[in-house]
Jmol script that loads the backbone (N, CA, C; Angstrom):
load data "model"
ATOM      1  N   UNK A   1     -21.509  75.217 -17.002  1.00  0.00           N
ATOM      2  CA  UNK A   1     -20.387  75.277 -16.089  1.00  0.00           C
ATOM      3  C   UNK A   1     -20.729  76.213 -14.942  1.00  0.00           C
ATOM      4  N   UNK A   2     -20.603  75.984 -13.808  1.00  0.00           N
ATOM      5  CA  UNK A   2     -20.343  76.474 -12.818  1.00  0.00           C
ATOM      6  C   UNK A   2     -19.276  77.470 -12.501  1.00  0.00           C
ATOM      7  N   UNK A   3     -19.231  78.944 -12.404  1.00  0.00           N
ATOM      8  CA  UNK A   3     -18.424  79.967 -11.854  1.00  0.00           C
ATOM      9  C   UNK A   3     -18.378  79.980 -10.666  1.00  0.00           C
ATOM     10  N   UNK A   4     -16.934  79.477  -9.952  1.00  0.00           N
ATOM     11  CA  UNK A   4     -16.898  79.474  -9.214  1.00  0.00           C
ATOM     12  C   UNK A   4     -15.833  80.538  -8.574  1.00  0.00           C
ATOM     13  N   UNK A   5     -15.760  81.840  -7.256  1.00  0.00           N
ATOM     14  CA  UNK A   5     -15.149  82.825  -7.419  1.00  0.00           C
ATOM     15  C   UNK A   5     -14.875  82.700  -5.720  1.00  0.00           C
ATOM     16  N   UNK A   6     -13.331  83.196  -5.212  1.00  0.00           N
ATOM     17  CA  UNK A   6     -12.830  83.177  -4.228  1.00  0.00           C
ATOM     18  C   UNK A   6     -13.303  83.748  -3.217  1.00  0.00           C
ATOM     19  N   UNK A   7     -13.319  83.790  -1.814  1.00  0.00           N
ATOM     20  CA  UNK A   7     -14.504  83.991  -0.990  1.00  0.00           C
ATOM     21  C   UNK A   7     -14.194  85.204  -1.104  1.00  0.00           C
ATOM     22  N   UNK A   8     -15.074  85.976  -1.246  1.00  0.00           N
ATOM     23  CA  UNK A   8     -15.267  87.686  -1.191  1.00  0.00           C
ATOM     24  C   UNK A   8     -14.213  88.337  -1.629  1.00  0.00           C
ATOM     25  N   UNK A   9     -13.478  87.756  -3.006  1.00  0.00           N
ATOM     26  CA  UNK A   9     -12.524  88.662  -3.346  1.00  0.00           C
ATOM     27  C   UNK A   9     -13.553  89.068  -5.066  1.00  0.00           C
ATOM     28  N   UNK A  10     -14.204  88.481  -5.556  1.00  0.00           N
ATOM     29  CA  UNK A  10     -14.883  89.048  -6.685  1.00  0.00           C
ATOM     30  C   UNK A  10     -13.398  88.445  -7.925  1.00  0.00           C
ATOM     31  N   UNK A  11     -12.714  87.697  -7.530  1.00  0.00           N
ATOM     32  CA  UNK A  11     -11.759  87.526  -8.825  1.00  0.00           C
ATOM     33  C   UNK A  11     -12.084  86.010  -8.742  1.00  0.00           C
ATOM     34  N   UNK A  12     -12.293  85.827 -10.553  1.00  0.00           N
ATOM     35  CA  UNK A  12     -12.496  84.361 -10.162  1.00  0.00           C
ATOM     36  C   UNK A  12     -11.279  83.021  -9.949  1.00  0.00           C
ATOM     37  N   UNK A  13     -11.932  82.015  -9.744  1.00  0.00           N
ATOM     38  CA  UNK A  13     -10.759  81.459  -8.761  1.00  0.00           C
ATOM     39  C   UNK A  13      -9.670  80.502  -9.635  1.00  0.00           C
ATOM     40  N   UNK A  14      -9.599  80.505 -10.725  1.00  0.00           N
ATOM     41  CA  UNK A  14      -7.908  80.061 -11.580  1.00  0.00           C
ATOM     42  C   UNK A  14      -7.187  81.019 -11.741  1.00  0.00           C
ATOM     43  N   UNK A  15      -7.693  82.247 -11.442  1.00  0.00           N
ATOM     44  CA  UNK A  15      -6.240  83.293 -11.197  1.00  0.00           C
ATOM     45  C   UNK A  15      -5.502  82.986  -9.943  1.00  0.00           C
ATOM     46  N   UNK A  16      -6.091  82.365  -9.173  1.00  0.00           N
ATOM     47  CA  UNK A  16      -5.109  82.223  -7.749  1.00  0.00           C
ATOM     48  C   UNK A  16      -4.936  80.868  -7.652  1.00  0.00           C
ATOM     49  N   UNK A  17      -5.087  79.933  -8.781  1.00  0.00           N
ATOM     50  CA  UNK A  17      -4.721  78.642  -8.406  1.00  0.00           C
ATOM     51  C   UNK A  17      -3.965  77.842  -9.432  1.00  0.00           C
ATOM     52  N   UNK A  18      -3.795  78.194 -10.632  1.00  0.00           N
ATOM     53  CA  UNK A  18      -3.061  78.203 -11.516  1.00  0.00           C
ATOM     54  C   UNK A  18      -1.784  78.952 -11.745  1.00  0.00           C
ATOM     55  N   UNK A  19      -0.676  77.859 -11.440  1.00  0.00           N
ATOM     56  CA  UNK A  19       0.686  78.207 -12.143  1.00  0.00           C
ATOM     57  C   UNK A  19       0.766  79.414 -13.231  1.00  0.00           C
ATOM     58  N   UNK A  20       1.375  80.648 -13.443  1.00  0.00           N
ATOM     59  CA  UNK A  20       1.739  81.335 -14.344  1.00  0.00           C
ATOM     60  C   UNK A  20       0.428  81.909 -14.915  1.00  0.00           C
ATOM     61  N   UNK A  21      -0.744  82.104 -14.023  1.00  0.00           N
ATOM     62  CA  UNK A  21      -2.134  82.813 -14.411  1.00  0.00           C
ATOM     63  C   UNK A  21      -2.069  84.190 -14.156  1.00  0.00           C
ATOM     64  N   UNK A  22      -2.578  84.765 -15.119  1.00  0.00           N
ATOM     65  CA  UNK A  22      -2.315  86.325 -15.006  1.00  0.00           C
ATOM     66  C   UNK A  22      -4.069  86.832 -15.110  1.00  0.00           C
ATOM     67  N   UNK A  23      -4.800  87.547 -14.317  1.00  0.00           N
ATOM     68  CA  UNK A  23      -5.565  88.277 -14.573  1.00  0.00           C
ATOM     69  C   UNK A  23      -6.223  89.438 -14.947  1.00  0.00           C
ATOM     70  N   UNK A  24      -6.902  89.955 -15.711  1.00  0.00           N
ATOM     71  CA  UNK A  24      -6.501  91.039 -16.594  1.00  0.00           C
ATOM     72  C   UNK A  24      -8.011  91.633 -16.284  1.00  0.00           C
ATOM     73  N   UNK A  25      -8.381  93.114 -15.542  1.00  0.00           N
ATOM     74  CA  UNK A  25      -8.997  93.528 -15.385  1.00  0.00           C
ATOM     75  C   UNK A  25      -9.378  94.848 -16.500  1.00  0.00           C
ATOM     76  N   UNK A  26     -10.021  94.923 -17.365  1.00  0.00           N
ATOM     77  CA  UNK A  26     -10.508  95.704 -18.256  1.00  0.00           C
ATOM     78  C   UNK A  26     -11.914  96.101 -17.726  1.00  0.00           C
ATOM     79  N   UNK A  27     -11.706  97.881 -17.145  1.00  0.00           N
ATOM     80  CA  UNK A  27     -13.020  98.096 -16.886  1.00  0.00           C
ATOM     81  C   UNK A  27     -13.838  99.017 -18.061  1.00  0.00           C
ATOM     82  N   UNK A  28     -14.507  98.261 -18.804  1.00  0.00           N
ATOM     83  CA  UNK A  28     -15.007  98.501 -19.964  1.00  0.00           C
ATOM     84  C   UNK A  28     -16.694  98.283 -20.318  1.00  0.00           C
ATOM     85  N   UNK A  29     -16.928  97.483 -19.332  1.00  0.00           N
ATOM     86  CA  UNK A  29     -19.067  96.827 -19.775  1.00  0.00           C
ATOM     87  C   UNK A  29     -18.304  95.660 -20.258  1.00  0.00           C
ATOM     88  N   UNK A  30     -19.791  95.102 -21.044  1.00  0.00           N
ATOM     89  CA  UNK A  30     -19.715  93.653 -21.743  1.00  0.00           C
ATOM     90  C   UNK A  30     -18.877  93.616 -22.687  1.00  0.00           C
ATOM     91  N   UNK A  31     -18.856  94.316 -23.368  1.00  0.00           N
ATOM     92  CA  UNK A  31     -18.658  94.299 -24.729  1.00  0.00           C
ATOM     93  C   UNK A  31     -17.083  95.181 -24.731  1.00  0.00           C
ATOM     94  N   UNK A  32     -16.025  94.521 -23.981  1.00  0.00           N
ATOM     95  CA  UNK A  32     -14.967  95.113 -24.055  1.00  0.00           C
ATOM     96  C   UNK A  32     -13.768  95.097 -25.159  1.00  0.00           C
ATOM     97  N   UNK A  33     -14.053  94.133 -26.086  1.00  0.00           N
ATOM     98  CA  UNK A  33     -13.468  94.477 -27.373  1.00  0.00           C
ATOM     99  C   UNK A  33     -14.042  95.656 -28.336  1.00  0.00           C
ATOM    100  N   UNK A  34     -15.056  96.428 -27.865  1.00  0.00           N
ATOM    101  CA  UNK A  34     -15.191  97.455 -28.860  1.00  0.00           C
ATOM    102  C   UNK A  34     -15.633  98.563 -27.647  1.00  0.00           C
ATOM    103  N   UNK A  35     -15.766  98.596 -26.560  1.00  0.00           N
ATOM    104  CA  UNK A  35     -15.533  99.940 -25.648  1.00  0.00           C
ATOM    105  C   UNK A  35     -14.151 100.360 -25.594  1.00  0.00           C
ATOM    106  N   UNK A  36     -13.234  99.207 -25.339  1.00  0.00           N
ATOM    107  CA  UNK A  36     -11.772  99.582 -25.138  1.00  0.00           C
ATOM    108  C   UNK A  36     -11.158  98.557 -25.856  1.00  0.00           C
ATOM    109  N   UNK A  37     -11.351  98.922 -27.249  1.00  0.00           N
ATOM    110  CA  UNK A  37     -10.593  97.977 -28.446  1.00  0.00           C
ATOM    111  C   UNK A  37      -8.690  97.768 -27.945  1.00  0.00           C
ATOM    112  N   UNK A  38      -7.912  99.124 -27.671  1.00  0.00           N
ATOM    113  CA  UNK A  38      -6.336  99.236 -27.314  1.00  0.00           C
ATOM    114  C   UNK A  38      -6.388  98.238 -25.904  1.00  0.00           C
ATOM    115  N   UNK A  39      -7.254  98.545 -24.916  1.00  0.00           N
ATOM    116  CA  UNK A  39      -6.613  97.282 -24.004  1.00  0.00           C
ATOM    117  C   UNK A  39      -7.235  96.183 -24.262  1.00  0.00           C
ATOM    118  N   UNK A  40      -8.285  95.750 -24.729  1.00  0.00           N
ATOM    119  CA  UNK A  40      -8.309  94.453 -24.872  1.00  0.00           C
ATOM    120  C   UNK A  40      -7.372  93.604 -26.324  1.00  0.00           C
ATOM    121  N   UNK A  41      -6.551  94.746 -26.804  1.00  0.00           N
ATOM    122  CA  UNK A  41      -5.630  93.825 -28.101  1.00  0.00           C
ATOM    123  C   UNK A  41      -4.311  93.957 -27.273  1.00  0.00           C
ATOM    124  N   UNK A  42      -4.227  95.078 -26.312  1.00  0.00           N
ATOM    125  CA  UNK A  42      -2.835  94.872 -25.532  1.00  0.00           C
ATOM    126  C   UNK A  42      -2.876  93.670 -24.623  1.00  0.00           C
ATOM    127  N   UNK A  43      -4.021  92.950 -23.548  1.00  0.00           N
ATOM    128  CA  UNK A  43      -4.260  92.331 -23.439  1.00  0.00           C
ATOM    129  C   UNK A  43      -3.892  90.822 -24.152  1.00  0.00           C
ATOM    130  N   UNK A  44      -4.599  90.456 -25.306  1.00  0.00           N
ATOM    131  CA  UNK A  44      -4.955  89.665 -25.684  1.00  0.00           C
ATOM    132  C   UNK A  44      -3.624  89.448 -26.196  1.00  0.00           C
ATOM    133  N   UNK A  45      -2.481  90.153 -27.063  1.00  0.00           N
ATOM    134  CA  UNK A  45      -1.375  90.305 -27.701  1.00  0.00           C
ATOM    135  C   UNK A  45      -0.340  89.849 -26.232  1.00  0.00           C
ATOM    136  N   UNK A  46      -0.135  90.082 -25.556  1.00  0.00           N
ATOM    137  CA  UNK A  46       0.616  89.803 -24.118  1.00  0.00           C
ATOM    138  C   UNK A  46       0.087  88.545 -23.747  1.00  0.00           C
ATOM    139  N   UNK A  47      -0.973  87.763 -23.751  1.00  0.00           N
ATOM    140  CA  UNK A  47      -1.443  86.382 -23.453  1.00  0.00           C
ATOM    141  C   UNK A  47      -0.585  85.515 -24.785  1.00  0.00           C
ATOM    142  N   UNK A  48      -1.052  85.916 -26.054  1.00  0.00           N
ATOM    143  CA  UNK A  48      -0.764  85.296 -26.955  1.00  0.00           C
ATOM    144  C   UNK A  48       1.025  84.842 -27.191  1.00  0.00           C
ATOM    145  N   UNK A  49       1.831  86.221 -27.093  1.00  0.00           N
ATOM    146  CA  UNK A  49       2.995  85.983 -27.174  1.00  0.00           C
ATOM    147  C   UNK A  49       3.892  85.343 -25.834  1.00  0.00           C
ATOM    148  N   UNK A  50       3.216  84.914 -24.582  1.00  0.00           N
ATOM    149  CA  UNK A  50       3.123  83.729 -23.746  1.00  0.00           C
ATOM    150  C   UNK A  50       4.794  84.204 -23.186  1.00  0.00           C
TER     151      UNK A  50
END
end "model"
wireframe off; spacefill off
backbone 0.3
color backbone group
């Protein structure tokens, strides 16, 4: 698949083109379920319960 990301904003581009898309910036490295375990389950818990 192809990443495709909005001209020079660095966010990629179904956060700004999708109905009811929320983007969730966790500045954490790769591996952000175990650098910052609390925001990526606050995160993930707030997507889930929709």
């Amino acid at each position: 698949m192809i990443s495709r990301r909005s001209a020079g904003s660095g966010i990629p581009w179904p956060a700004d083109r999708l109905a009811d898309a929320r983007l969730v910036t966790i500045t954490a490295g790769h591996l952000v379920h175990v650098t910052a375990p609390e925001a990526y389950l606050d995160a993930v818990n707030t997507f889930l319960a929709g």
